[in-house]
N, CA, C and O of each residue as an XYZ file, in Angstrom:
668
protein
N     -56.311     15.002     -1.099
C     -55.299     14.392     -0.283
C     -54.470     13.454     -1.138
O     -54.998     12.918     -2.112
N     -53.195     13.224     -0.828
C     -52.713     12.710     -1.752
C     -52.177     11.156     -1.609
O     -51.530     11.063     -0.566
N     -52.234     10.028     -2.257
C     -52.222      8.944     -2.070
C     -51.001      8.944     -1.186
O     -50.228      9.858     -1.476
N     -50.576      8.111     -0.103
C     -49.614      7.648      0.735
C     -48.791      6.224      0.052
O     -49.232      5.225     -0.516
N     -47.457      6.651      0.396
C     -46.692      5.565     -0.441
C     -46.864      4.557      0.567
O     -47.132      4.624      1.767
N     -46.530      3.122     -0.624
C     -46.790      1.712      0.774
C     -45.579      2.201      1.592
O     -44.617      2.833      1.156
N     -45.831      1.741      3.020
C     -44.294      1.009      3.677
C     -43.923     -0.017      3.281
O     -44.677     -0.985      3.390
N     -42.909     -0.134      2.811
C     -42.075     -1.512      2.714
C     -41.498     -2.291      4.200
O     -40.667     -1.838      4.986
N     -42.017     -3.207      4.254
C     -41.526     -3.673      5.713
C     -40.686     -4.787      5.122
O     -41.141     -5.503      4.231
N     -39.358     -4.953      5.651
C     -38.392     -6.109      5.747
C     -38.291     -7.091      6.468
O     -37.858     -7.020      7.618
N     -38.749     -8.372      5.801
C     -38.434     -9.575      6.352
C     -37.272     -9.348      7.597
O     -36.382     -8.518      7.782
N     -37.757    -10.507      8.322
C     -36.012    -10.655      8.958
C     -35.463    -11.559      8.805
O     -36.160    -12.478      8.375
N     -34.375    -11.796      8.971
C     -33.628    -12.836      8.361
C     -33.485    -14.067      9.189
O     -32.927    -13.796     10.252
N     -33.741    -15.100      9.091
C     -33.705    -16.591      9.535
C     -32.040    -16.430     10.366
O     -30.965    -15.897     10.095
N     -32.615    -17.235     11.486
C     -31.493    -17.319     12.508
C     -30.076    -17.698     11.639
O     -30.240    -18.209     10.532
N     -28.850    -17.484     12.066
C     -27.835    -18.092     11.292
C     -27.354    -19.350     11.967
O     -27.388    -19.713     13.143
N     -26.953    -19.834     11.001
C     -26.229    -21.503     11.017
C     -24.532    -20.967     11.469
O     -23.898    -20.095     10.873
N     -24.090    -21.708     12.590
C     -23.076    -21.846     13.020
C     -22.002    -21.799     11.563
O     -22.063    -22.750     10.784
N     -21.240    -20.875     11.339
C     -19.976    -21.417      9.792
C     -19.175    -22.172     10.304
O     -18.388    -22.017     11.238
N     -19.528    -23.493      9.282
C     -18.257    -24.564      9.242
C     -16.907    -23.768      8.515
O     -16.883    -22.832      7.715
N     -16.021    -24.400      9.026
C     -14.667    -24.260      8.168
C     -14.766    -24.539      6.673
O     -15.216    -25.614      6.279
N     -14.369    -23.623      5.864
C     -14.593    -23.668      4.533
C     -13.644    -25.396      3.638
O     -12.487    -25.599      4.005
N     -14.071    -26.081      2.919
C     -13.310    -26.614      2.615
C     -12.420    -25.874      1.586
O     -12.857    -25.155      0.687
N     -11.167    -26.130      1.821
C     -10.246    -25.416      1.074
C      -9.789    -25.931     -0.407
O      -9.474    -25.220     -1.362
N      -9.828    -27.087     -0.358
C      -8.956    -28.013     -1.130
C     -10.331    -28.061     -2.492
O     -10.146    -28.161     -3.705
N     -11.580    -27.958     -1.795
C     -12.599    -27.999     -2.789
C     -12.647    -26.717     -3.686
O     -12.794    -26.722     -4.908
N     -12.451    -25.246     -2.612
C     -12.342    -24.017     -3.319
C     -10.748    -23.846     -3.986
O     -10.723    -22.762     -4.569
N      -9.584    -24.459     -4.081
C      -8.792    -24.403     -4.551
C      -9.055    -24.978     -5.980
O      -8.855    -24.373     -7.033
N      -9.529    -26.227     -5.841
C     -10.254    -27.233     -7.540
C     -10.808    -25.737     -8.332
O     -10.184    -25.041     -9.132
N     -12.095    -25.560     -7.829
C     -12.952    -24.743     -8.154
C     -12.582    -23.308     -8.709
O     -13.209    -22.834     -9.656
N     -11.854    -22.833     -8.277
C     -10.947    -21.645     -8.476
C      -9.867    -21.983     -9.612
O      -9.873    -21.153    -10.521
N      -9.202    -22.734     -9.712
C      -8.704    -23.522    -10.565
C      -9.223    -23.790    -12.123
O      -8.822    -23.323    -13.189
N     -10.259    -24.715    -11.818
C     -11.366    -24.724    -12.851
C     -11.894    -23.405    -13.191
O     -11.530    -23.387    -14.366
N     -12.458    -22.348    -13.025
C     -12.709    -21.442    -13.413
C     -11.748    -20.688    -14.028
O     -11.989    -19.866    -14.912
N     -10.289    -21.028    -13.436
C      -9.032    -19.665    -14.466
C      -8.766    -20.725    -15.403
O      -8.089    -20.137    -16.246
N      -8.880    -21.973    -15.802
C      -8.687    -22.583    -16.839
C      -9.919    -22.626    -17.752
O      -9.815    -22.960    -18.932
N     -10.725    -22.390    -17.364
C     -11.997    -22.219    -18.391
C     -12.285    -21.151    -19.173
O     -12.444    -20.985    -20.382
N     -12.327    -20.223    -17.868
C     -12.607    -18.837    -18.555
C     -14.111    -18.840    -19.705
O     -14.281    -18.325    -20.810
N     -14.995    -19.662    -18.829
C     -16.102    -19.479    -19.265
C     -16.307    -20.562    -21.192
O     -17.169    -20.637    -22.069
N     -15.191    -21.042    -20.986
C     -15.009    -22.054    -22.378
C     -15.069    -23.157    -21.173
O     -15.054    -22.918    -19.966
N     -15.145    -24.508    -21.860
C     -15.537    -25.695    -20.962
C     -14.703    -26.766    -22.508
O     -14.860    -26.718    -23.728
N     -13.860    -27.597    -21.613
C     -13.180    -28.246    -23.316
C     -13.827    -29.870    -22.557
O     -13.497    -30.189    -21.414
N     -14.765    -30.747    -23.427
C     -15.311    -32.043    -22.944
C     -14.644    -33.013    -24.100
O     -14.660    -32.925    -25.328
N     -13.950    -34.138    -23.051
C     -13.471    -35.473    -24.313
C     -14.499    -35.726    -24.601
O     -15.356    -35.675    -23.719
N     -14.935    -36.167    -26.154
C     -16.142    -36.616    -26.780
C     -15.388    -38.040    -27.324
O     -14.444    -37.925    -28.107
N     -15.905    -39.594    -26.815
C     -15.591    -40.347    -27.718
C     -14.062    -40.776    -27.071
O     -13.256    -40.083    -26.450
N     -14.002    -42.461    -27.553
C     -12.714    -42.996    -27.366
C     -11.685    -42.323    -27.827
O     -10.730    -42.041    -27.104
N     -11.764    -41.978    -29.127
C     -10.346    -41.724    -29.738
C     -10.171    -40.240    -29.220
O      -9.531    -39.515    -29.981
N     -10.551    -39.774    -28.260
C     -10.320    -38.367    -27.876
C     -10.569    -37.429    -28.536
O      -9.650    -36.615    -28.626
N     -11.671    -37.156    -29.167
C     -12.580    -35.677    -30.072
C     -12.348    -34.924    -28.851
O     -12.282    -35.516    -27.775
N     -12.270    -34.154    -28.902
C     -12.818    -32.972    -27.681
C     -13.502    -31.511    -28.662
O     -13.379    -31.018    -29.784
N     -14.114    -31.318    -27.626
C     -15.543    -30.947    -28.776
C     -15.195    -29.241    -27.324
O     -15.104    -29.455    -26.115
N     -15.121    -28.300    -27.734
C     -15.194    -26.862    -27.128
C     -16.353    -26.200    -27.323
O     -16.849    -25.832    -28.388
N     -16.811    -26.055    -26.044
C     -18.182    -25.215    -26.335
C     -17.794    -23.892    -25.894
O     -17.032    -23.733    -24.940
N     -18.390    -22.752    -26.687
C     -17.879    -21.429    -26.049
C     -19.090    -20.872    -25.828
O     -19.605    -20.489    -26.878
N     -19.977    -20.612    -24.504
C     -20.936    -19.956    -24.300
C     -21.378    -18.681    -25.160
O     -22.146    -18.334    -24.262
N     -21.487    -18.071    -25.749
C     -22.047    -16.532    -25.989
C     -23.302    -16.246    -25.833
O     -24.123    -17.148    -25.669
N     -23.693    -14.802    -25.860
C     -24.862    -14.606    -25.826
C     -25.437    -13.346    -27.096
O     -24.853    -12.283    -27.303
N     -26.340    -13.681    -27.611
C     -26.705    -13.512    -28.805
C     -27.859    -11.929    -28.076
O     -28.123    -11.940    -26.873
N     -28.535    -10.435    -29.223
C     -28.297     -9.293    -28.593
C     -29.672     -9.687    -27.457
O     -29.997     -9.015    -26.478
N     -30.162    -10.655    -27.823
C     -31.478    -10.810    -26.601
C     -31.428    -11.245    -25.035
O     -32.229    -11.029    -24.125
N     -30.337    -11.854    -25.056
C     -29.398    -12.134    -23.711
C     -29.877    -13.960    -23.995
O     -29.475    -14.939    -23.365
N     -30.542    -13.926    -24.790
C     -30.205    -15.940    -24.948
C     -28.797    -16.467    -24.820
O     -27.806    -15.821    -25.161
N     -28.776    -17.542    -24.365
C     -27.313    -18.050    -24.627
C     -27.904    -18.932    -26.153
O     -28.854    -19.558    -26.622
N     -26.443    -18.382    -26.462
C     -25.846    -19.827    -27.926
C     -24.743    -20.448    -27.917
O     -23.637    -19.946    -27.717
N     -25.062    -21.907    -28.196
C     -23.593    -22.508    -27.824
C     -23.215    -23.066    -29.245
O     -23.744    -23.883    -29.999
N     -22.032    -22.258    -29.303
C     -21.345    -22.665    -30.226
C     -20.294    -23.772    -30.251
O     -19.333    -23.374    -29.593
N     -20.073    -25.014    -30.743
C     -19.578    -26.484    -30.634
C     -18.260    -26.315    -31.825
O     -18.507    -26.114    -33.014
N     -16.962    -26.423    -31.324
C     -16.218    -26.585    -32.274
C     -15.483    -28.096    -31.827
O     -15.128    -28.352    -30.676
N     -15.353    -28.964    -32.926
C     -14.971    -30.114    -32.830
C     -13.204    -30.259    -33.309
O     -12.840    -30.057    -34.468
N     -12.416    -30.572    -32.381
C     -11.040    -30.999    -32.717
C     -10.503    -32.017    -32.247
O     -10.353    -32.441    -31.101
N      -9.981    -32.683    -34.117
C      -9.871    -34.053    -33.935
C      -8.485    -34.030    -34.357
O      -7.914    -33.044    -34.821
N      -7.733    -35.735    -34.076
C      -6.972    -35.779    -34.041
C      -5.865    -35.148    -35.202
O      -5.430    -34.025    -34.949
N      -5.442    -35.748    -36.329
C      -4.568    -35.019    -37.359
C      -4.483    -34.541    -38.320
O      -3.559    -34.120    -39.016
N      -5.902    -34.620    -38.405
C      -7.135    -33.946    -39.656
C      -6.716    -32.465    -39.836
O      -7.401    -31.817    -40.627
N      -5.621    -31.795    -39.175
C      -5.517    -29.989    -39.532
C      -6.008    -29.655    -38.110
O      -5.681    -28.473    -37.996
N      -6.676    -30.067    -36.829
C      -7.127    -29.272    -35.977
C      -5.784    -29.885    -34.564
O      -5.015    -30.841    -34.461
N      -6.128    -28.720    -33.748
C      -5.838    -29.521    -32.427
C      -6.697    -30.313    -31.486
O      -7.919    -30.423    -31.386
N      -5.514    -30.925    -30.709
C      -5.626    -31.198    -29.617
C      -5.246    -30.512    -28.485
O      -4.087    -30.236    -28.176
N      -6.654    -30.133    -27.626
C      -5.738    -29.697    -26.519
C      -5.976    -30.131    -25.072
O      -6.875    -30.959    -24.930
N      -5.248    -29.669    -23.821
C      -5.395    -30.826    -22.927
C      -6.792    -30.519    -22.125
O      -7.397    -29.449    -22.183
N      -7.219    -31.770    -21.298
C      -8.614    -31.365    -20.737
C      -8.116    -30.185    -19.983
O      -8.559    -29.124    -20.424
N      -7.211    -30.067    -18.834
C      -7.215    -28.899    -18.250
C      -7.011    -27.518    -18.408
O      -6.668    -26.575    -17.695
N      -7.484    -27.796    -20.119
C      -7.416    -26.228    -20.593
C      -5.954    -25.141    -20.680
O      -5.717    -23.933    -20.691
N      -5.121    -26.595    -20.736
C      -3.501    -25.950    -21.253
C      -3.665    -25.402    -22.592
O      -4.265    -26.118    -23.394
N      -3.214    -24.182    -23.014
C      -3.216    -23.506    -24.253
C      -2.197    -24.344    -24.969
O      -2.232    -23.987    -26.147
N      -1.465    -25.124    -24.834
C      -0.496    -25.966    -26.035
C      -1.349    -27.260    -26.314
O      -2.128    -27.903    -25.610
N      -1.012    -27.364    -27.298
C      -0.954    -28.542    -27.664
C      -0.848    -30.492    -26.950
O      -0.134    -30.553    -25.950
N      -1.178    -31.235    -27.188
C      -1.199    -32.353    -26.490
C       0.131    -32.973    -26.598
O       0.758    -32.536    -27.562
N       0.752    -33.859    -25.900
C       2.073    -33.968    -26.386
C       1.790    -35.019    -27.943
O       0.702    -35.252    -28.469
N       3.053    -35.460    -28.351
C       2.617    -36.145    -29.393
C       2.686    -37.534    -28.614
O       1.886    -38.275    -29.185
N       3.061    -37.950    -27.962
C       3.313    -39.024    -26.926
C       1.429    -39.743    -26.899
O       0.811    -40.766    -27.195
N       1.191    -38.274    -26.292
C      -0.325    -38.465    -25.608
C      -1.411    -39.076    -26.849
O      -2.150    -40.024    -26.583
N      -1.417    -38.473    -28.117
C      -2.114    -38.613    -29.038
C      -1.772    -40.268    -29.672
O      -2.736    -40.924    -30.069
N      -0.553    -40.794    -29.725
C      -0.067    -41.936    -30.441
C      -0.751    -42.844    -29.253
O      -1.327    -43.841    -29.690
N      -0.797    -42.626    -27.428
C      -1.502    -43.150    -27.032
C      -2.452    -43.479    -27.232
O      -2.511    -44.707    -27.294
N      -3.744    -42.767    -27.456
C      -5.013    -42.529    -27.415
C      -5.087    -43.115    -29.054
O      -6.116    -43.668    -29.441
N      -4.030    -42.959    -29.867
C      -4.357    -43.683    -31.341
C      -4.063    -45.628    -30.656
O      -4.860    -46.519    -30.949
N      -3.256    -45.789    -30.089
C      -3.288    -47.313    -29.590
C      -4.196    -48.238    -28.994
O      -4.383    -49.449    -29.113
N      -5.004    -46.789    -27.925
C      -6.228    -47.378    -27.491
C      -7.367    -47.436    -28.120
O      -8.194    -48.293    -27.805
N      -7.638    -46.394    -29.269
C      -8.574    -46.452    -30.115
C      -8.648    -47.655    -30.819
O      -9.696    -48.291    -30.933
N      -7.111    -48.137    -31.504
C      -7.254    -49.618    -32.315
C      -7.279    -50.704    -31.769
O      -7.581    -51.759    -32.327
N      -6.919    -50.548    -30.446
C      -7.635    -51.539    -29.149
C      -8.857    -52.056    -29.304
O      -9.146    -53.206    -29.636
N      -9.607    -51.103    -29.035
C     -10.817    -51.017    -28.707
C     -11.312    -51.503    -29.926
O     -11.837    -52.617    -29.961
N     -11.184    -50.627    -31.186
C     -12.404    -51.188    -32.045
C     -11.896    -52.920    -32.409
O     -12.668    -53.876    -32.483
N     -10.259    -52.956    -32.613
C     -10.302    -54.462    -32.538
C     -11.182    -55.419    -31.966
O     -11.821    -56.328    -32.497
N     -11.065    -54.914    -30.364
C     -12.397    -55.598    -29.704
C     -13.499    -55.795    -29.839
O     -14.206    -56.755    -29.532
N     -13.800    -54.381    -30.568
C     -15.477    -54.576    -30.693
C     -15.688    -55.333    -31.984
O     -16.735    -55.758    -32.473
N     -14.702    -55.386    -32.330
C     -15.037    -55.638    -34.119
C     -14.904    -58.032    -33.758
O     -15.353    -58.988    -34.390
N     -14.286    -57.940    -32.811
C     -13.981    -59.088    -32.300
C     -15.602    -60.106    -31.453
O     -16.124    -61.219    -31.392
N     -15.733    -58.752    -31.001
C     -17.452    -59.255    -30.247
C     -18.653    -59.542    -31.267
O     -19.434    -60.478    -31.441
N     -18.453    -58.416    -31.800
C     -19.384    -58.611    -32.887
C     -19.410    -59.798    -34.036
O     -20.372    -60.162    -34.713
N     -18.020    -60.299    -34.044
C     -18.135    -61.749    -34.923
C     -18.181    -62.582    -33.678
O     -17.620    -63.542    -34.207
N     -18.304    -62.819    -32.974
C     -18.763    -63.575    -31.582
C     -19.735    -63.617    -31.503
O     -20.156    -64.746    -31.251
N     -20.934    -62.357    -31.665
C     -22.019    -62.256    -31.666
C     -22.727    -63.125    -32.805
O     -23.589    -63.998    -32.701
N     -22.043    -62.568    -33.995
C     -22.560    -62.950    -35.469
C     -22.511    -64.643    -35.147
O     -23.531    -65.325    -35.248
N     -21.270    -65.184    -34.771
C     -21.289    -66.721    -34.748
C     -22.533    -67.330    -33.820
O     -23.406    -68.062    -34.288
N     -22.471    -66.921    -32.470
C     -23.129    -67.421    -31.674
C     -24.819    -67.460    -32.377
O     -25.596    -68.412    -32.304
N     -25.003    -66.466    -32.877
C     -26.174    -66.217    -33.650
C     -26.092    -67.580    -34.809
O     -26.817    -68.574    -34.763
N     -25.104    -67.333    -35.737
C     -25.734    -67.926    -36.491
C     -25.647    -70.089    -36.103
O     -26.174    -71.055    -36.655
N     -24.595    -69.911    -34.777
C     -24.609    -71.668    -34.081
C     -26.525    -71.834    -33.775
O     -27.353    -72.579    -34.299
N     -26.629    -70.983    -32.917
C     -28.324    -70.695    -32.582
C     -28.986    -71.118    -33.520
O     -29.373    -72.284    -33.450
N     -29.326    -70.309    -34.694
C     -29.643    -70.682    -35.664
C     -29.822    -71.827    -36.569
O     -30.786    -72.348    -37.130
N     -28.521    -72.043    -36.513
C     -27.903    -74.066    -37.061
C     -28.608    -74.983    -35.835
O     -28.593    -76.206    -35.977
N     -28.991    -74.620    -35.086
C     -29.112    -75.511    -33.742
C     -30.677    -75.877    -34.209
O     -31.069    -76.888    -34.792
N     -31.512    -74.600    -33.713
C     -32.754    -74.686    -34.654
C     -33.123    -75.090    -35.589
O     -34.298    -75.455    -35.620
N     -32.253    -75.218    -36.834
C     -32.737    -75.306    -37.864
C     -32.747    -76.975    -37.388
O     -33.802    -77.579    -37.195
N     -30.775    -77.885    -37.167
C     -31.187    -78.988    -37.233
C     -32.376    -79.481    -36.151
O     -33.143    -80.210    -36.780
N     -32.735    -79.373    -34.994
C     -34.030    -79.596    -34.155
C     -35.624    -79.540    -35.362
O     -36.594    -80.284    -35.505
N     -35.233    -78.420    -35.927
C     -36.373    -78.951    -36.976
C     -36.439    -79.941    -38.065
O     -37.348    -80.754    -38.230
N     -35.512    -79.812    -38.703
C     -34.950    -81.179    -39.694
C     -35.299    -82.458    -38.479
O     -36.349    -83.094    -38.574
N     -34.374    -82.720    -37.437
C     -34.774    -83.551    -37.052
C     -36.402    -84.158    -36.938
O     -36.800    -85.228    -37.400
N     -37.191    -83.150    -36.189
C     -38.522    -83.717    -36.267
C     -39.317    -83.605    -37.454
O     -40.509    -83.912    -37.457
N     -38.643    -83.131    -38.573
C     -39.527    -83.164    -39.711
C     -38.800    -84.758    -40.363
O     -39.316    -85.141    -41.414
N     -37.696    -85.619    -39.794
C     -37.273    -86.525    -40.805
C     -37.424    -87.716    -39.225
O     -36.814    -88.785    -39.216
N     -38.289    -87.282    -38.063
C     -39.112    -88.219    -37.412
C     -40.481    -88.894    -38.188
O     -40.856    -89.999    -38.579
N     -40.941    -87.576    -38.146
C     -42.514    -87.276    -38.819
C     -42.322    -87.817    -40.149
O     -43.401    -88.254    -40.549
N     -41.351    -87.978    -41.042
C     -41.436    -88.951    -42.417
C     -40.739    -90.422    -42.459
O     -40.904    -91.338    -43.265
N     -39.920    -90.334    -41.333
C     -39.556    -92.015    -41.015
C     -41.129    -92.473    -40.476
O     -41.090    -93.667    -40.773
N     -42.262    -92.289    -39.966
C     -43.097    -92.765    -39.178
C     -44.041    -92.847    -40.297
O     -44.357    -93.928    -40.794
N     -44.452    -91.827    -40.661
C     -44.789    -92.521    -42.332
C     -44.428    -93.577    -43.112
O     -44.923    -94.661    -43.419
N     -43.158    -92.801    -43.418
C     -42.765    -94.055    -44.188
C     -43.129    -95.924    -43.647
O     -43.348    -96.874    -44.398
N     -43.077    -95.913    -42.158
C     -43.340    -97.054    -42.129
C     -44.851    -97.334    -41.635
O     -44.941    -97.829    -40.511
N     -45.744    -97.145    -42.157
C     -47.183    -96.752    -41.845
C     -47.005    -97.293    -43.515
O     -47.457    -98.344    -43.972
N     -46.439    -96.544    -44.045
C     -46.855    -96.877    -45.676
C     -46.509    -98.348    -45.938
O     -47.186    -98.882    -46.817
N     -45.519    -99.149    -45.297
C     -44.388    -99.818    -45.720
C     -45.620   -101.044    -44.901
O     -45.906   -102.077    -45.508
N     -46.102   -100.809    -43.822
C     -47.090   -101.713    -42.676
C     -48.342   -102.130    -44.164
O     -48.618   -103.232    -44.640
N     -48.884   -100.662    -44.566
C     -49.980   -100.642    -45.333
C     -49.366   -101.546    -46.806
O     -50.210   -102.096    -47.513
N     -48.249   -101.619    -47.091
C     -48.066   -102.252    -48.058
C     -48.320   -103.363    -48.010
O     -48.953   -103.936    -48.897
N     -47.747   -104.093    -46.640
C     -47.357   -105.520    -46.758
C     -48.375   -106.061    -46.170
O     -48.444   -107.278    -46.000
N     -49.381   -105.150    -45.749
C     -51.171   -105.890    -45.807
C     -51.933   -105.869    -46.900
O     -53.159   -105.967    -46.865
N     -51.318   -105.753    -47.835
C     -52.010   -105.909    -49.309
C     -52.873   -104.453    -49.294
O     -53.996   -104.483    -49.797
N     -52.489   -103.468    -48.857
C     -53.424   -102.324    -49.747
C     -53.250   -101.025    -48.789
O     -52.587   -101.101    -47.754
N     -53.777   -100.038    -49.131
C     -53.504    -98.948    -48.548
C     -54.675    -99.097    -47.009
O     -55.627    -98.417    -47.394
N     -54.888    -99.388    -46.192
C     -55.492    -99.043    -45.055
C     -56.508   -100.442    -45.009
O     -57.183   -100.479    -43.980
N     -56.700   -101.463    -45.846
C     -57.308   -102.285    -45.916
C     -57.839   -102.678    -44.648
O     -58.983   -102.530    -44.218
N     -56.298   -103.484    -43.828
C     -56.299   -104.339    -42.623
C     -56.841   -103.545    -41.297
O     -56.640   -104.055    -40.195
N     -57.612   -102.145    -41.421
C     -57.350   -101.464    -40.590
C     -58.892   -101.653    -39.555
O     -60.063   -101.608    -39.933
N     -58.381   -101.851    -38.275
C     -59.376   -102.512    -37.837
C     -60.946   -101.319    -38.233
O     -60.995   -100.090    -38.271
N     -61.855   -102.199    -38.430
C     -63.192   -101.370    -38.454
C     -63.180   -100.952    -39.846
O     -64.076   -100.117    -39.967
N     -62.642   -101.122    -40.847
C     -62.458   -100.622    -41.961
C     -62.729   -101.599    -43.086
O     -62.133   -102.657    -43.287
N     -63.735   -101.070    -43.796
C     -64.091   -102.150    -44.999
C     -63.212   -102.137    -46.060
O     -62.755   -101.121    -46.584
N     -62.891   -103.714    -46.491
C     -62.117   -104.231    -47.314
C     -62.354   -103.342    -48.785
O     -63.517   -103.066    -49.081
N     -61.265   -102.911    -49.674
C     -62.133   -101.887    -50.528
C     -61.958   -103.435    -51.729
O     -60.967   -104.153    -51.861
N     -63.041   -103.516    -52.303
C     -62.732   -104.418    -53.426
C     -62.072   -103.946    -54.586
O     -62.211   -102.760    -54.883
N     -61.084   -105.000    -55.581
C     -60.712   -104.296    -56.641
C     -61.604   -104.155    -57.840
O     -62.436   -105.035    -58.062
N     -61.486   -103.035    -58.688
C     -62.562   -103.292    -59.747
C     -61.933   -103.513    -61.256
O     -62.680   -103.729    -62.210
């Protein structure tokens, strides 16, 4: 007799959900984004505007590999715009993004000696707090020595303390 094939029995399908109205304005973006990509994705990397292009491929095993090409500002490469315009950036746009770049590091370069000072006031602050109590601690001596002098000897007068004779 000969083995019998399984039946396949089919799920049924979960009640349906009432359809909302599609948002449009979201599938318009989206649709959008996809004919400007075309499966390339262009990301600003960085203040001065790197934008770094990744182009998906897939290598013969079906892995993806992402290949990263970096284009910077006037070094020989382009610029191009985030929304995946095939021209060029204006030159307008780039002299921008060169203004805000020297902005910026001005600033940072500005914090960082802010930093450096505040550090090294800190520092001076500490140090004199220690000077100070190290030139407490030898004024108080000093007059301990200056007491011990003018009792005729080093610790002589000191109560409970035997007179040392001279020899």
């Amino acid at each position: 007799m000969a083995p019998k094939s399984p039946v396949k029995t089919l799920a049924k399908s979960p009640a349906k959900v009432p359809a909302q109205p599609p948002d449009t304005e979201l599938i318009k973006l989206i649709q959008g984004a996809l004919r400007a990509s075309r499966d390339k994705r262009l990301i600003i990397s960085g203040i001065v505007g790197n934008i770094v292009e990744k182009d998906k491929t897939r290598d013969k095993t079906g892995f993806d590999k992402t290949v990263d090409k970096t284009m910077r500002d006037n070094e020989g490469a382009y610029f191009r715009r985030p929304d995946g315009h095939p021209n060029m950036w204006e030159e307008q746009d780039i002299e921008g993004l060169r203004a805000l770049s020297t902005q910026l590091l001005q600033e940072n370069r500005r914090l960082n000696e802010d930093i450096l000072t505040k550090q090294d006031i800190e520092g001076t602050r500490t140090d004199y707090t220690q000077l100070l109590q190290e030139n407490q601690r030898l004024k108080e001596k000093n007059q301990q020595l200056d007491a011990d002098i003018l009792a005729g000897g080093m610790g002589a007068l000191q109560v409970g303390a035997n007179p040392v004779e001279p020899e």
